[in-house]
C-alpha positions in Angstrom: 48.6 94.0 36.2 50.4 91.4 34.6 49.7 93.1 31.0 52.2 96.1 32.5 54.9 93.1 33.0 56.7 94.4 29.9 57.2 97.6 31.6 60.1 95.8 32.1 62.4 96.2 28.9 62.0 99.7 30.3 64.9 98.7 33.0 67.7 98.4 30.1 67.3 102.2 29.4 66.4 103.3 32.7 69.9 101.6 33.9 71.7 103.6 30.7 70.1 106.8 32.0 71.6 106.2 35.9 75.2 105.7 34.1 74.7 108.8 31.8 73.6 111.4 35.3 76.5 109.1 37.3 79.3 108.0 35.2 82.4 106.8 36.8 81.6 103.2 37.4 78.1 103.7 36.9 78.9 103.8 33.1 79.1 100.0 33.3 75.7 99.3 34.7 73.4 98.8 31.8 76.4 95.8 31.0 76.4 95.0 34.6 72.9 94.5 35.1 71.8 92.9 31.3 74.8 90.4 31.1 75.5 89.9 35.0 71.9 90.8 36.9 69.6 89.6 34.4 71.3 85.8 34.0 71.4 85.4 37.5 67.6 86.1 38.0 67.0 84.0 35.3 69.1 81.0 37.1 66.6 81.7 40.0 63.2 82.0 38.8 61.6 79.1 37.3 60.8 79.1 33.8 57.0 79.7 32.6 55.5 77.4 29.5 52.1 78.5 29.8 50.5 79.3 26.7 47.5 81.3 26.9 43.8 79.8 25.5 42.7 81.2 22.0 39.9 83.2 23.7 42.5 84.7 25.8 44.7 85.1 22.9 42.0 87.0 20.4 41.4 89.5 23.3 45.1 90.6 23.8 45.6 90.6 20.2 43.4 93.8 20.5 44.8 95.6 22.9 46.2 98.5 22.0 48.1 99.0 25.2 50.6 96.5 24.0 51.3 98.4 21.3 51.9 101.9 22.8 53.9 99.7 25.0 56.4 99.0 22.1 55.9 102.6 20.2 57.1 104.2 23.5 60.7 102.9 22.5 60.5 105.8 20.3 60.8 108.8 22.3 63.1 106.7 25.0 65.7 105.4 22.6 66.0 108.8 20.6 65.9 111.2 24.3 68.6 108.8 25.7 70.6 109.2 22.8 70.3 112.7 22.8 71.4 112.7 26.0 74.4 110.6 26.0 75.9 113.1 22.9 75.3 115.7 25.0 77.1 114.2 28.1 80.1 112.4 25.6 80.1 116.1 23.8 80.5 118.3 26.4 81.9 116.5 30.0 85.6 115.8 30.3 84.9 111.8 30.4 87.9 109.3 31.2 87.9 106.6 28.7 86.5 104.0 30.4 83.6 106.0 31.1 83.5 106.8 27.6 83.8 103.2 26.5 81.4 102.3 29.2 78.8 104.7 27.8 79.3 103.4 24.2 78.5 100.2 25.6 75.2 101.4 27.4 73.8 102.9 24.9 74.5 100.4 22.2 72.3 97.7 25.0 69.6 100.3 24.3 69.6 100.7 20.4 70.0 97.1 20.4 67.3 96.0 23.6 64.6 99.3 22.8 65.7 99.8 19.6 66.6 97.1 17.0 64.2 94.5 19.1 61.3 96.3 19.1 61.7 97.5 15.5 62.0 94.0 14.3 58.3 93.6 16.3 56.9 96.7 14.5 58.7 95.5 11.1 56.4 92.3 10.9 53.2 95.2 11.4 50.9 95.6 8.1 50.6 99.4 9.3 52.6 102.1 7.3 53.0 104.1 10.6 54.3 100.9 12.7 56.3 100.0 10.3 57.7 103.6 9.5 58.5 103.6 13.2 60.2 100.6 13.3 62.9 101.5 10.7 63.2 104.8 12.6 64.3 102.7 15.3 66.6 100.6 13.1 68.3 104.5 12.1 70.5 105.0 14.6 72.3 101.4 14.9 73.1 102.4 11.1 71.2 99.3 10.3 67.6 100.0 8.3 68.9 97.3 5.8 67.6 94.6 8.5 64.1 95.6 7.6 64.3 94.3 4.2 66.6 91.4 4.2 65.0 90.3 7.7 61.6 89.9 6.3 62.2 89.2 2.8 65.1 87.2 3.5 65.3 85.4 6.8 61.8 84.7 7.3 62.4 82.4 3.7 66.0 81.2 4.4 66.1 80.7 8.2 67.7 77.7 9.8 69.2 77.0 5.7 72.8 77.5 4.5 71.6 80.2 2.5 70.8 82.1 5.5 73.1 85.3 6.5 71.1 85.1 10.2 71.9 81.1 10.7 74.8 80.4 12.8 76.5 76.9 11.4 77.4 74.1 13.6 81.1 74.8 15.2 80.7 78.2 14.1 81.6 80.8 16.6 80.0 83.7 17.5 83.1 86.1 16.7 83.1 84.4 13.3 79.3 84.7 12.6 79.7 88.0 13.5 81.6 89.0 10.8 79.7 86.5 8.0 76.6 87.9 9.1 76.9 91.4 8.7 78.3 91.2 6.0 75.9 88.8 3.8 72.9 90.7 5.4 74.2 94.0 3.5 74.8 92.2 0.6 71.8 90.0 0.7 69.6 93.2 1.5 70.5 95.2 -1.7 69.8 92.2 -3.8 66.4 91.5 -2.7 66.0 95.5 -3.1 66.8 94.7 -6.8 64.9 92.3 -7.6 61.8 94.0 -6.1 62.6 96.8 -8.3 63.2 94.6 -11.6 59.7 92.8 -10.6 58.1 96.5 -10.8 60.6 97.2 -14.1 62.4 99.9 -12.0 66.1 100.8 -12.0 67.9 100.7 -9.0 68.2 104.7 -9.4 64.7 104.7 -8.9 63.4 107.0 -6.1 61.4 103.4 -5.1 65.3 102.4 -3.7 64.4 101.8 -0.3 68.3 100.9 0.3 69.5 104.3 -1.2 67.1 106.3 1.3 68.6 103.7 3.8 72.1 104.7 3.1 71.1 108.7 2.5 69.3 108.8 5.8 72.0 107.1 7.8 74.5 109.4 6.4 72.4 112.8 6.8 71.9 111.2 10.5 76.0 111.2 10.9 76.3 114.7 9.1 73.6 116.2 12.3 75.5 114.3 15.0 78.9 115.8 13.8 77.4 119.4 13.1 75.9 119.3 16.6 78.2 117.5 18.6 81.4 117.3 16.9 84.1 114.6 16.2 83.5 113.0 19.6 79.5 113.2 18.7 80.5 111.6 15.7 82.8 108.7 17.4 80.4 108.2 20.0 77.8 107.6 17.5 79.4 105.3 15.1 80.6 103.0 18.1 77.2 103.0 20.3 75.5 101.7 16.6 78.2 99.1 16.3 77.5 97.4 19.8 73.9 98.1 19.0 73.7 95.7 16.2 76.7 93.4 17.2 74.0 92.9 20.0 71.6 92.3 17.4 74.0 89.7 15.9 74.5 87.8 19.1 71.0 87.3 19.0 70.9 85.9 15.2 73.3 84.0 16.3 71.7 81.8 19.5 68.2 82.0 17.9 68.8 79.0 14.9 72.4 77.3 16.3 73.3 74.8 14.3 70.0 73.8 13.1 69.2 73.4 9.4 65.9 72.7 7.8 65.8 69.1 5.7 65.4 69.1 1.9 62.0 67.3 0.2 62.5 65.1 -2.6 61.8 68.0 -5.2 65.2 69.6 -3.6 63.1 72.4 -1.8 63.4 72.8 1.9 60.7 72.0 4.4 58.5 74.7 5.2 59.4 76.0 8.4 58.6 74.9 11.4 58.9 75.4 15.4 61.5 72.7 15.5 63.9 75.5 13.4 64.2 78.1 15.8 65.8 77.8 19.5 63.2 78.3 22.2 63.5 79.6 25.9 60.8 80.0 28.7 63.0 82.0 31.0 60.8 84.4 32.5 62.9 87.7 32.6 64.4 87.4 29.3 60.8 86.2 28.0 59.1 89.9 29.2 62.3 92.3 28.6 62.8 91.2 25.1 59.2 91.2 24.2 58.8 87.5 23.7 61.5 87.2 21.3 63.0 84.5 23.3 59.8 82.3 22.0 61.3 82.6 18.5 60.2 79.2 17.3 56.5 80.7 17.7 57.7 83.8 15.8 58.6 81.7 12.5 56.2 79.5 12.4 53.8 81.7 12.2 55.0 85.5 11.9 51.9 87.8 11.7 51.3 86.9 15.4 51.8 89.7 17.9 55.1 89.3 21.1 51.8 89.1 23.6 50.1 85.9 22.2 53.5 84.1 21.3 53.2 80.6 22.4 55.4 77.5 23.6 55.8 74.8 21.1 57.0 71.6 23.3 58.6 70.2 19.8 61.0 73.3 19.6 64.7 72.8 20.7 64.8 74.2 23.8 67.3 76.4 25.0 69.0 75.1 28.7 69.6 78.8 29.8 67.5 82.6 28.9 68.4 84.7 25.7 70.7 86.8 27.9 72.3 84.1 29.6 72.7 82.2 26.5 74.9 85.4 25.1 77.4 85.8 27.5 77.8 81.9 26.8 78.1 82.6 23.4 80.9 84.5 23.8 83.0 81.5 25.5 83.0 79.1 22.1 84.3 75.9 23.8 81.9 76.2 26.4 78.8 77.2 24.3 79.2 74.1 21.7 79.9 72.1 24.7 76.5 72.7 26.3 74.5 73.3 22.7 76.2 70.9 20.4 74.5 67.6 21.8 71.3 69.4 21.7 71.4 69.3 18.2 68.7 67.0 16.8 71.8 64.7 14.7 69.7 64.9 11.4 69.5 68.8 11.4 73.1 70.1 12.5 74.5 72.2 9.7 
């Protein structure tokens, strides 16, 4: 049973789908319960360091229900999209339900959708990895696929890190830096793979053009099928899908910066680069992303085996928790800042 336990990122859509049958006020409860519900549960239940035994470990590893687990996401986040264009297209909605809807479903593409693709991203599978940038499509963000693991898994917790939120730097600022940079950063690593295989970047091998084709073409369906409010609906839900994302980037490395060696290189990284968090709900919904230290020390491990490194800064509150904190700047570097080893505060 307690392999099933991360039936529970199934709750975010679930709570989406509620608000797209009820609207009215129900059109705030994917919010309501992922920003209000889900801290509070994670005030009350004590926090879990366990790490499993390496027997334990190489027997999860293999099983495959963990991984239908995350490609179920598939089918969830594109029907519930479906669904909401449908509803936004054709019911008279006020415009708070409206907004509230927008909201809701950019919780999913972000929660269902960018998370899990991130997951499937790291996968040496074609297929995985095919479905993982399929569920970067609709946040209009497929870009993350390359400049996440070509460049944040090498720059993290360094200034020349898009995804690596300075010290004093607040969330509404990193916001704008780090979407920004990523673009930019994404279609020069695309270049240079392409000048390391003496392509042009008119080359069919452009994975960002097929990025930017596809994500267009996506648009040009949602408009032909649902129309301008389609369209609007669309554009907006994929906005708070990866400002979500963002908000994320940005509590994961806070402030921290890896140290330089004497040849001018930076330290390899290590668990003591990423922010940690044992909180048990936001631990299972976001598929062990909230053991991120884990993740970048060594990245080819799977969400399920994800250990506990008791050298990783460790964050005082959940991943969700830690958001909604995030978004009151005084009050996040008053709790973070002096949690900041002094040697590695950017």
């Amino acid at each position: 049973m307690k392999d099933l336990k991360y039936l529970a990122s199934f709750s975010i859509p679930l709570m989406c789908f509620i608000g797209l049958q009820y609207q009215d006020i129900f059109s705030f409860l994917t919010p309501f319960y992922a920003f209000v519900i889900i801290p509070l549960l994670e005030i009350i239940l004590p926090i879990d360091n366990h790490n499993i035994s390496e027997t334990k470990a190489e027997s999860l590893k293999l099983k495959k229900l963990f991984d239908w687990l995350l490609y179920l996401n598939f089918p969830i986040v594109y029907g519930l999209l479906l669904l909401a264009l449908i509803t936004s297209s054709t019911k008279a909605l006020e415009t708070y339900e409206f907004i509230g809807l927008i909201i809701s479903m950019g919780i999913v593409l972000g929660v269902n959708g960018i998370n899990v693709a991130h997951e499937l991203g790291h996968r040496q599978t074609t297929n995985e990895r095919f479905l993982g940038k399929a569920l970067l499509l609709p946040s209009l963000y497929m870009h993350f696929y390359i400049e996440h693991n070509y460049g944040h898994h090498l720059h993290a917790a360094t200034k020349e890190d898009p995804a690596t939120a300075r010290y004093n730097q607040s969330v509404y600022s990193f916001w704008v830096t780090s979407v920004f940079r990523q673009y930019k950063s994404a279609w020069t690593i695309q270049k240079t793979l392409l000048l390391q295989n003496k392509l042009s970047t008119t080359s069919f091998k452009n994975d960002m053009l097929w990025y930017v084709f596809l994500q267009i073409l996506f648009l040009t369906l949602v408009t032909i099928f649902f129309g301008k409010t389609g369209l609007v609906f669309s554009m907006f839900s994929a906005i708070s899908g990866f400002i979500l994302l963002e908000t994320v980037n940005y509590i994961e490395h806070y402030g921290l910066l890896r140290l330089k060696t004497t040849s001018g290189r930076y330290e390899r990284v290590k668990e003591i680069h990423s922010w940690n968090s044992n909180h048990v709900i936001g631990r299972i919904i976001l598929y062990e992303l909230t053991r991120h230290s884990d993740h970048h020390y060594k990245t080819n491990k799977k969400y399920q085996i994800l250990n506990c490194h008791e050298t990783s800064p460790q964050m005082p509150y959940g991943y969700p928790t830690s958001m909604v904190l995030s978004l009151f700047p005084p009050l996040w570097f008053k709790i973070m800042n002096k949690r900041i080893p002094k040697d590695m505060n950017i």
